[in-house]
N, C-alpha and C positions, 0 to 999 in steps of 0.2 A: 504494500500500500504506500501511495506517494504519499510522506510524512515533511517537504520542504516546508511548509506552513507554518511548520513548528519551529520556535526560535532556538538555536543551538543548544542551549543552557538547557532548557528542558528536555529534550530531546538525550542530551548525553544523561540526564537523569535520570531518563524512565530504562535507559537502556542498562545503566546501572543496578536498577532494582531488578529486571528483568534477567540478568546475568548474575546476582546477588545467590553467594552458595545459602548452603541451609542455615549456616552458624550465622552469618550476619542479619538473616530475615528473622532469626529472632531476635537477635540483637535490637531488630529494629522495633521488633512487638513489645521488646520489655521496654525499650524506651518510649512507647508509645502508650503501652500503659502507666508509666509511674507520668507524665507528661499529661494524659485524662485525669489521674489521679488530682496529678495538682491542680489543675482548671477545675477538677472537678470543687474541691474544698473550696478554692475562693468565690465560687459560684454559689455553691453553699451558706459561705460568710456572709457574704454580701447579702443575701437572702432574706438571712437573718436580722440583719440591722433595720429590713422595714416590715417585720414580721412583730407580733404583739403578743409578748408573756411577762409575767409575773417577774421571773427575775433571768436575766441573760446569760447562758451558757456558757459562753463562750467569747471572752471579752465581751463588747458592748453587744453580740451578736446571740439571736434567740435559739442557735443551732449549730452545734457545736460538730463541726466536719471528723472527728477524729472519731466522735459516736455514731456518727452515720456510716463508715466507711469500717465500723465495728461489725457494728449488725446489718451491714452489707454485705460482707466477704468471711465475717469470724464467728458471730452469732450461729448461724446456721447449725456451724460443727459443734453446739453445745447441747444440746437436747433431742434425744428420740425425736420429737413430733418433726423439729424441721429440719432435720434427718432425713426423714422419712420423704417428704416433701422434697427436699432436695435431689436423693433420688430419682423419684419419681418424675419429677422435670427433666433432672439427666438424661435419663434413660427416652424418654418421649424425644428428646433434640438429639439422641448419639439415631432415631431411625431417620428422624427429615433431615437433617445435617448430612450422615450418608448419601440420604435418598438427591442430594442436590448436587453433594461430590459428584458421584458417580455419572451424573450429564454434565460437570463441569469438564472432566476427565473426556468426554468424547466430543469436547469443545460446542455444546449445547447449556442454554439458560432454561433451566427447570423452575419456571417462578408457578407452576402448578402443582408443586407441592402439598399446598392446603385441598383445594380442591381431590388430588387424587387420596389424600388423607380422610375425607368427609365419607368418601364413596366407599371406600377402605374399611372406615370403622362402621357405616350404614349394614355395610355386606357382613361385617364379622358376628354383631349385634343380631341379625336375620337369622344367621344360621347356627347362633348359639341358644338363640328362644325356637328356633324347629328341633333341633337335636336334644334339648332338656328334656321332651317327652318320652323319647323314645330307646332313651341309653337310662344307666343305672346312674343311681344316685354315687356319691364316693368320687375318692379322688382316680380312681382308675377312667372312670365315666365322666369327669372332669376335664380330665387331661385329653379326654379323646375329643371335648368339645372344642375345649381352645385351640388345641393341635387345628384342628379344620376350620374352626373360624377363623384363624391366622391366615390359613393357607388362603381362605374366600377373601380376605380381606386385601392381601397379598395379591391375586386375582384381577379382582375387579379394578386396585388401582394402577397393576400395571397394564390391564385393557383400554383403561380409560387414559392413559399415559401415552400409548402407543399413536391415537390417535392424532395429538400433533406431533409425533416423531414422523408416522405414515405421511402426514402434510407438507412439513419439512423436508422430505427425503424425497417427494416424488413430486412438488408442486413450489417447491421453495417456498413455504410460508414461513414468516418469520414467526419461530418458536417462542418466542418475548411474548410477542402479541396473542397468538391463538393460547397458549396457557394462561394467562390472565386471563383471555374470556372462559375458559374452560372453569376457571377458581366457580364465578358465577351461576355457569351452567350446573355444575354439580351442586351446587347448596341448595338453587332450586328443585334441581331434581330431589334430592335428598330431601325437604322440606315437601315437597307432591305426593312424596308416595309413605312417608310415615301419618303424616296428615290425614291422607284418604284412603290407605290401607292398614299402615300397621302401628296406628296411635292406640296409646298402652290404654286401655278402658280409664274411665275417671279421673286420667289426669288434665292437670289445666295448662300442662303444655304441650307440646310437640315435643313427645319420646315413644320410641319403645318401651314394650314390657322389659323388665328386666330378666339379662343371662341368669341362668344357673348360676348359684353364689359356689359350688363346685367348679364352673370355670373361670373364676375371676383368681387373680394372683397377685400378691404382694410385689410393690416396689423394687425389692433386692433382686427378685425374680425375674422381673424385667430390666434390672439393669444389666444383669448375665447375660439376657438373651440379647442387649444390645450390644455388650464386649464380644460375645461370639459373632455375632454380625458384623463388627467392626474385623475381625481376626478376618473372618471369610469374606469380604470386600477386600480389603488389601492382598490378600490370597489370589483371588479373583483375578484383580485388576493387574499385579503384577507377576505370578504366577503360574497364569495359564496361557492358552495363544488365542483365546478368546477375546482377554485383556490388552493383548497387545495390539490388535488388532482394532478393539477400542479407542486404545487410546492414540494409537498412532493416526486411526481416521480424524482422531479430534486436532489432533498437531499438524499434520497435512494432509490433506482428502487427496489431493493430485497422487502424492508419492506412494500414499495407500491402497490408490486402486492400481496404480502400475506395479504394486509390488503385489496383488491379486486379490487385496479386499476386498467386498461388496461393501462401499462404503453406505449408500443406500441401507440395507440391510444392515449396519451395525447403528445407525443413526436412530432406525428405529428399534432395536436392540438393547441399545444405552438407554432411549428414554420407555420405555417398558421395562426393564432393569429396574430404573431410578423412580416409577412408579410403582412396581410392587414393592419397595421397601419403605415407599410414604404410605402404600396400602397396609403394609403391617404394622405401622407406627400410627394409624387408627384403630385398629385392630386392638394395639396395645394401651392406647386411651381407653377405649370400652372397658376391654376386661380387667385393667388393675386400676382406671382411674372412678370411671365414672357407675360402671357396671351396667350400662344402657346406651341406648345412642340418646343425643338430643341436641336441639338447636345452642346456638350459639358455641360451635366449637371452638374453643381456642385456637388462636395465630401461628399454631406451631410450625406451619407448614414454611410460613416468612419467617419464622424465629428460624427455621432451619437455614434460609439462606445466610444470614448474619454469621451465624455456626461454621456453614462451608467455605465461608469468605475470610474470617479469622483461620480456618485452619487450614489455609493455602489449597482449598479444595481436595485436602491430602486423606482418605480415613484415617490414619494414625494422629494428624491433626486432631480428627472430632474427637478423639478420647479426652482431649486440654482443653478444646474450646466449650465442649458438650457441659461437661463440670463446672466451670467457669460461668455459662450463663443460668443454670442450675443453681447455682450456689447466690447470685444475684436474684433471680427469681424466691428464690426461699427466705432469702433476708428482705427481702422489698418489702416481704406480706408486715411484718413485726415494725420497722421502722416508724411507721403513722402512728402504729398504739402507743410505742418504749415512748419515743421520742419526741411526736408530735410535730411530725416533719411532713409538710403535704407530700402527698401521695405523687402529684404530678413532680415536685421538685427531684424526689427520686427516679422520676423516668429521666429524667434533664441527664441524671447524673451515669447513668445506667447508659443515653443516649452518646454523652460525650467518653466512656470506653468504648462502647460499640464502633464508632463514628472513629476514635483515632487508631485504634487497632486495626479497623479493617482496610480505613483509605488506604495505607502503603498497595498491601496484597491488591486492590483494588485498581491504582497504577501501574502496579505490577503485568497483571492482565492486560488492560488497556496497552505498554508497550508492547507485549509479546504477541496481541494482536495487529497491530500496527509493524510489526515485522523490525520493532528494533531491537540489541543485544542481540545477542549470540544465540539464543531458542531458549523452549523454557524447560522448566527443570521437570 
């Protein structure tokens, strides 16, 4: 891509990050987060000075940044309950976090994550209230329901995945665009057919009946199953000649099919891939979070991309980044009660890690699409 436009300066910079080994790119993360950090507290301070209590925290100021950024990141690891919680978020962003890898990795934007997530946990949810009848109570009859609600769930979102990869691959539609509209399509589908078929009697929302309390599973349970997922993705992708082939179509389509890819065919491969493992990362909402489907699912699907983009789109990344926004999520919840810090001040602060951790990687990309440096890593 012709990049003269670009003034020299810049241009030697992104090429920089672009060619940037492993040891300095995190170089660059750690100083980007002690860098958040600090904007983050004066941000904080200052907050504070037009913020109205009783007596001031922290010199003149109503909120004291060293206790925010306590029970932001330390709090969590003090008690079971937000333990537990932390977890349990983990484990939910190590499957969309993968799930957005893995189409980063074949040089495709997976921002349909959410959506194939919705459809995911709708199908898991479906076939966990048909099979309660008809299997035995107990953990034997438990395990055989979630086993196959995963797999449905796993199914249906890499189906529904495939669809803008098929577009992509043989119509050139840009995958940005048709997965965002897909986010939409799926909630309303998802919201049609619980509504007017399978809304759980007497309730005054829009959900399913609830799984079998036999196939629902504890947090630690599903963050296993997301280490083993993370083990077998990285496996995958660099391990087999399926992977390479993957990810070489994402690095050059030209030199992949001359070298006898069907690029085609792995485009839509990656993003079916990268769909059934947002589909079992609904799946995994159902049975250990919510134990039903219902509206208003959480953002995980976008929290996943924030996930893939801090962890340099790497699976062994999401093991650091997945924890990380887990540990933020479980301390957020506590902040507003302990401390008395708006709620929205803590997304500020939550937004300025996100925001400086990910921009580099973020440049990074944008060079190595732009065909500057030496290729990417």
């Amino acid at each position: 891509m012709n990049t003269e436009w670009l003034p020299d300066s810049v241009a030697k910079l992104l090429g920089r990050l672009v060619d940037a080994s492993a040891g300095e790119r995190l170089a660059v993360s750690v100083a980007a987060v002690v860098a958040s950090v600090l904007l983050g507290g004066v941000v904080t301070f200052v907050s504070g000075l037009f913020a109205e209590c009783a007596t001031p925290t922290f010199g003149p100021s109503c909120y004291n940044p060293l206790s925010v950024y306590y029970y932001l990141f330390l709090s969590p690891l003090t008690s079971s309950f937000s333990l537990s919680i932390m977890a349990e978020q983990t484990s939910l962003l190590l499957f969309t976090g993968l799930a957005v890898a893995v189409s980063f990795r074949a040089g495709l934007f997976n921002i349909g994550t959410q959506g194939q997530l919705v459809l995911g946990g709708l199908a898991a949810a479906l076939t966990a209230v048909a099979l309660g009848p008809v299997l035995p109570d107990g953990a034997i009859g438990g395990a055989i329901i979630a086993t196959v609600a995963m797999l449905a769930g796993a199914t249906v979102g890499g189906l529904f995945a495939a669809i803008p990869g098929a577009l992509k691959a043989y119509f050139d539609a840009n995958e940005v665009i048709t997965t965002i509209m897909l986010n939409f399509v799926a909630a309303d589908v998802a919201f049609f057919l619980v509504s007017t078929y399978f809304q759980k009697p007497g309730s005054g929302s829009i959900e399913t009946r609830d799984v079998p309390e036999a196939a629902t599973f504890s947090p630690v349970v599903a963050l296993l199953m997301g280490l083993v997922l993370v083990a077998a993705t990285t496996y995958l992708l660099w391990g087999t000649s399926f992977g390479y082939d993957l990810r070489t179509a994402g690095l050059q389509t030209e030199a992949a099919e001359y070298a006898g890819v069907d690029a085609k065919r792995m485009v839509v491969a990656s993003m079916t891939l990268s769909g059934a493992i947002g589909g079992a990362g609904g799946a995994i909402w159902v049975l250990m979070a919510v134990g039903r489907w219902v509206t208003g699912v959480p953002p995980l699907g976008f929290d996943g991309i924030t996930v893939s983009v801090l962890a340099s789109n790497n699976p062994l990344g999401v093991l650091l980044a997945g924890p990380l926004f887990g540990t933020m999520s479980a301390g957020s919840l506590s902040i507003d009660f302990q401390l008395g810090v708006p709620r929205q001040l803590v997304g500020v602060i939550r937004g300025l890690v996100i925001l400086f951790v990910a921009m580099p990687e973020f440049f990074r990309m944008l060079g190595a699409r732009w065909g500057l440096g030496g290729g990417v890593q």
